[in-house]
C-alpha positions in Angstrom: 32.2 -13.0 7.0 33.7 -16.1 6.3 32.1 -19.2 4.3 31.1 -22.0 6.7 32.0 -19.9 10.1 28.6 -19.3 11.6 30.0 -17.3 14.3 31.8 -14.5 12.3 28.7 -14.8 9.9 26.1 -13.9 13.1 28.7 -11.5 14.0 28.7 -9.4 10.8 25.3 -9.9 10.1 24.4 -8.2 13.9 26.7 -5.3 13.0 25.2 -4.9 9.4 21.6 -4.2 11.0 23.0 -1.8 13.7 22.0 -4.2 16.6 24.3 -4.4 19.7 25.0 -8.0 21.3 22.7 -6.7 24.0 19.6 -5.8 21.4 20.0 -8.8 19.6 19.8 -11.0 23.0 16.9 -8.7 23.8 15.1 -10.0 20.5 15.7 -13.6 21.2 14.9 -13.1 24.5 18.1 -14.7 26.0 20.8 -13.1 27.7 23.9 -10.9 26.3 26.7 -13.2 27.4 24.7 -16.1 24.9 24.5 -14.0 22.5 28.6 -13.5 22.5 29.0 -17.0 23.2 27.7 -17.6 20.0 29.7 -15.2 18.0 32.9 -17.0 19.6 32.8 -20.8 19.9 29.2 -22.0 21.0 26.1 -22.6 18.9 22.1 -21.8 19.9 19.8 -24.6 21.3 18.0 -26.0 17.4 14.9 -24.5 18.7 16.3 -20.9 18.6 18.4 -21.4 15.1 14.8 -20.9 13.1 14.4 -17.8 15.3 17.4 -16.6 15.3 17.7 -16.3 11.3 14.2 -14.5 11.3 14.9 -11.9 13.5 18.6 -11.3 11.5 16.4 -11.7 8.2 18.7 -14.0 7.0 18.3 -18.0 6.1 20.0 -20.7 7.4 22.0 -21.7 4.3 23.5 -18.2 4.7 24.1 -17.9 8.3 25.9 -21.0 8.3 28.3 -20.2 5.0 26.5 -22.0 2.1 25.9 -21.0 -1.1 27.2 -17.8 0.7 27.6 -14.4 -1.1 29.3 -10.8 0.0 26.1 -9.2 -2.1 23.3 -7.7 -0.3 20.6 -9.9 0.2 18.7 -9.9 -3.3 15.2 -8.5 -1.9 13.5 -8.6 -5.2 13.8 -12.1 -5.8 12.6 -13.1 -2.4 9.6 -11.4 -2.8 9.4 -12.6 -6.1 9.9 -16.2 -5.0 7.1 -15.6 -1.8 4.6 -14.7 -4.4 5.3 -17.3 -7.0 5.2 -19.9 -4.1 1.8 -18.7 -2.9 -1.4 -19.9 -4.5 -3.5 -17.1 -6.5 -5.7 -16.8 -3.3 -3.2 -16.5 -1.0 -1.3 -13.4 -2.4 -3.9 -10.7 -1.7 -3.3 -11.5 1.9 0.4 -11.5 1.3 1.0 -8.1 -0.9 -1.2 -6.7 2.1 0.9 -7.9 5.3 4.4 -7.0 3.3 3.1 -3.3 3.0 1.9 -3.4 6.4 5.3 -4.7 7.4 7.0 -1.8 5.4 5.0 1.1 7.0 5.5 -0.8 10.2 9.4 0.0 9.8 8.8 3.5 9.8 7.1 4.3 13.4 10.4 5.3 15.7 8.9 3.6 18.9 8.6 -0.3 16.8 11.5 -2.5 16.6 9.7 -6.0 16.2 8.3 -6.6 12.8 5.0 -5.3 12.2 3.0 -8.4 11.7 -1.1 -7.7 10.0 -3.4 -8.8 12.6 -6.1 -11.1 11.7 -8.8 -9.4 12.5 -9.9 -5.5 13.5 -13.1 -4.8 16.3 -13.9 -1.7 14.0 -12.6 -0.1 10.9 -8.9 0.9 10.5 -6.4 2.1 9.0 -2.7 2.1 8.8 -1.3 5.6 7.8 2.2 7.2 6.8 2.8 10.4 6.3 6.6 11.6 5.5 8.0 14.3 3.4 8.8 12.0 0.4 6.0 9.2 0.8 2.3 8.8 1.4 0.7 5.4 2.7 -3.1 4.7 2.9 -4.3 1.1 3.9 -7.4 -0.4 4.9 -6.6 -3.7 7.0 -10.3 -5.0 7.5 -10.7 -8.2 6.0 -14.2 -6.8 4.2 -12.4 -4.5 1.9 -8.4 -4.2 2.4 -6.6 -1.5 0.0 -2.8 -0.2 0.2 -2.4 3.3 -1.7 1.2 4.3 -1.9 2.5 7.5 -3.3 6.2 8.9 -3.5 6.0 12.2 -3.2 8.2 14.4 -5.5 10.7 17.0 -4.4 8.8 19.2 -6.3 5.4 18.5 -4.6 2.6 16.5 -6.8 1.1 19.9 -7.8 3.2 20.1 -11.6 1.7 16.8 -12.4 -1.7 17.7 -11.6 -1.7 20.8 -13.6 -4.5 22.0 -15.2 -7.6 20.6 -13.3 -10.3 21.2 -16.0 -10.4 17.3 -17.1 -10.6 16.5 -13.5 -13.5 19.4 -12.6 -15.5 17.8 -15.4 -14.9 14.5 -14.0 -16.0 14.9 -10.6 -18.9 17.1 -12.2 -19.9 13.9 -14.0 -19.4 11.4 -11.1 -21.6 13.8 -8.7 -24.5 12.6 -10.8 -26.3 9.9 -9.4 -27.0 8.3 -12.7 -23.5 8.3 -13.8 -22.4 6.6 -10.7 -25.4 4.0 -11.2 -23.6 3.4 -14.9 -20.2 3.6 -13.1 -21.5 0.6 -10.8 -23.6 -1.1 -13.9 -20.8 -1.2 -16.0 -18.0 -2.5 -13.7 -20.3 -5.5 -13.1 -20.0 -6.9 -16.4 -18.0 -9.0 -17.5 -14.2 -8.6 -19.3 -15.5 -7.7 -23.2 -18.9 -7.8 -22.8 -20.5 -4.8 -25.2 -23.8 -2.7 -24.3 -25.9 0.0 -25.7 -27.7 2.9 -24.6 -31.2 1.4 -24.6 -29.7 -1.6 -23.0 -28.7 0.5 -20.2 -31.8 2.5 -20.2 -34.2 -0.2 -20.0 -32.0 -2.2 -17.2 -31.4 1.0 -14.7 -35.3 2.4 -15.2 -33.1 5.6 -17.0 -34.7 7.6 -20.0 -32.0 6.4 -23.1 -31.2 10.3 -23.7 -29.5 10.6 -20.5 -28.0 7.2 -20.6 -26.6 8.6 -23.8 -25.3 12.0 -22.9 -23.7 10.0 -19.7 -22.1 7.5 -21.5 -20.6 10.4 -23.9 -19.1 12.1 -21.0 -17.5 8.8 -20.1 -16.1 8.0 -23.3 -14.1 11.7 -22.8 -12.6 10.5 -19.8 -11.4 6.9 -21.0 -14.2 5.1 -18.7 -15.8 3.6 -21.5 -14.9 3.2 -25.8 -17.3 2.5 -28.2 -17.6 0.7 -32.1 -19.9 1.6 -34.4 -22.3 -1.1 -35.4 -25.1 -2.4 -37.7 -27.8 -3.4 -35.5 -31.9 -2.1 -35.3 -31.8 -1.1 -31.3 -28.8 0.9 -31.4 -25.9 2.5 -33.5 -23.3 1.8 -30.8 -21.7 -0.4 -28.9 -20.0 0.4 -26.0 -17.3 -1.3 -23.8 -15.9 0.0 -20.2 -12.6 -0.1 -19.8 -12.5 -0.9 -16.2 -10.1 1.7 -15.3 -8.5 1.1 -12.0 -7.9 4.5 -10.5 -11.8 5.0 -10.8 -12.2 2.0 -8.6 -9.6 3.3 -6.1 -11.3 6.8 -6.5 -14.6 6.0 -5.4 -13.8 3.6 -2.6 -10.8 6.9 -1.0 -14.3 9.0 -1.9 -15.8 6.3 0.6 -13.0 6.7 2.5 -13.2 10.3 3.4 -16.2 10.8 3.6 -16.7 7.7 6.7 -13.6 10.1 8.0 -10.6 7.7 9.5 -10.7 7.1 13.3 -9.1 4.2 13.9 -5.3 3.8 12.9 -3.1 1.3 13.3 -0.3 1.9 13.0 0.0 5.9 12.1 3.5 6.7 11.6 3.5 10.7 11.1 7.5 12.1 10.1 5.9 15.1 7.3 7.1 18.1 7.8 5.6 19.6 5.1 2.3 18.1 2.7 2.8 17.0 -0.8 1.1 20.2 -2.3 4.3 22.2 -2.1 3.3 25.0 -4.8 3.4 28.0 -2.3 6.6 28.8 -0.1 5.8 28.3 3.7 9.0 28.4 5.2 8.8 31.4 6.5 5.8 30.5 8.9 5.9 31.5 12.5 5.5 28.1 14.6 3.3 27.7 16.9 4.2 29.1 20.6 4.5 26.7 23.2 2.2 27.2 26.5 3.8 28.8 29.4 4.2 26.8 32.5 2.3 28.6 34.7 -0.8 29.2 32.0 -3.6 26.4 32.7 
């Protein structure tokens, strides 16, 4: 590319996403031979300039030469730059339609850019499952989550080792008191202290078990506690609002509603992220005969 010549700039641009003249006229919806007129000596109508530097993913300081640069386009600092630009309200919705646009890349069949749709008639989900990475979302406007995991060559199974912590987790969290104090606790606010009784007397829950509850917690990290000189109680305790407890109840939710709707499911695994057992040696499935109903 050359600084200020829009047409060898739209050229190389073209060529550096793989698009033919023909694909990139497709885009734009105009015809091939405009497409190469504009490489050459013409330019595009104004109206199809904005256009045209969206679907190259380029701007239009760039396309036409200034403040030009042979680098890659720097994609950390425009998303950096979208958030810091947006409002504190406005960046849930953005984080969620960037990772809906980056699972969108994946599906073979989509070659526009995967834009979140406002609204869904019923929940959904978009879903991506490859050999090296793992996408959960929940697009509803109720409740939208994005869960992304990169999945090791090695499987996730070393990193999960021993499971006993986790056993007497889920032990814990399959008692409906503890998951009342889960819900209890999370409500409060960021530093606010409680005590047993205080629990007790606001859930309707005999202190004893509040107490041997809260203990379990404090093993797993969900809640610390200070040791203080007051009449009601010895203890003080604080919850630590732990994050992957939130997202572990609400993919509990999750699986248990079971996933029916999916929008878009992109599915390129060829083998699951558990990958502690050899299976490569498998018979496939047989294919149906063509004269077998």
């Amino acid at each position: 590319m050359k600084a200020n010549d829009f047409h060898s700039n739209l050229a190389k641009r073209r060529k550096e996403l793989g698009l033919t003249q023909e694909q990139l006229a497709g885009r734009m919806n105009v015809s091939a031979q405009a497409v190469s007129k504009w490489e050459k000596n013409s330019f595009p109508d104004a109206a199809l300039l904005v256009r045209l530097a969206d679907t190259l993913n380029i701007s239009l300081d760039t396309l036409f030469g200034r403040d030009f640069s042979e680098d890659e386009p720097d994609l950390e600092t425009a998303v950096s730059r979208a958030f810091r630009s947006a409002s504190p309200k406005q960046r849930p919705a953005l984080f969620m339609r960037m990772m809906y646009t980056a699972v969108c890349t994946y599906h073979p069949s989509w070659e526009t850019v995967g834009r979140l749709p406002e609204d869904f008639a019923c929940e959904t989900f978009a879903v991506l499952k490859a050999d090296t990475e793992q996408v959960l979302m929940r697009l509803d406007s109720d409740l939208r989550y994005a869960c992304f995991l990169e999945v090791p060559e090695e499987g996730v199974g070393p990193y999960l080792g021993d499971t006993l912590s986790m056993r007497r987790l889920f032990y814990t969290l399959a008692d409906e008191n503890a998951l009342r104090m889960v819900a209890y606790l999370g409500n409060g606010a960021r530093n606010q202290m409680y005590t047993a009784d205080g629990i007790a007397k606001n859930l309707g829950l005999p202190v004893e078990e509040v107490r041997r509850i809260l203990n379990r917690m404090e093993r797993f990290g969900l809640v610390w506690r200070m040791k203080a000189d007051i009449a009601a109680d010895r203890f003080l305790y604080g919850n630590t609002h732990k994050i992957p407890l939130t997202m572990l109840l609400i993919l509990a939710k999750t699986i248990t509603n079971y996933i029916r709707n999916i929008n878009p499911g992109v599915d390129l695994w060829h083998r699951g992220a558990f990958r502690d057992f050899e299976t490569e040696d498998i018979e496939p499935l047989p294919n149906w005969e063509d004269d077998e109903l």
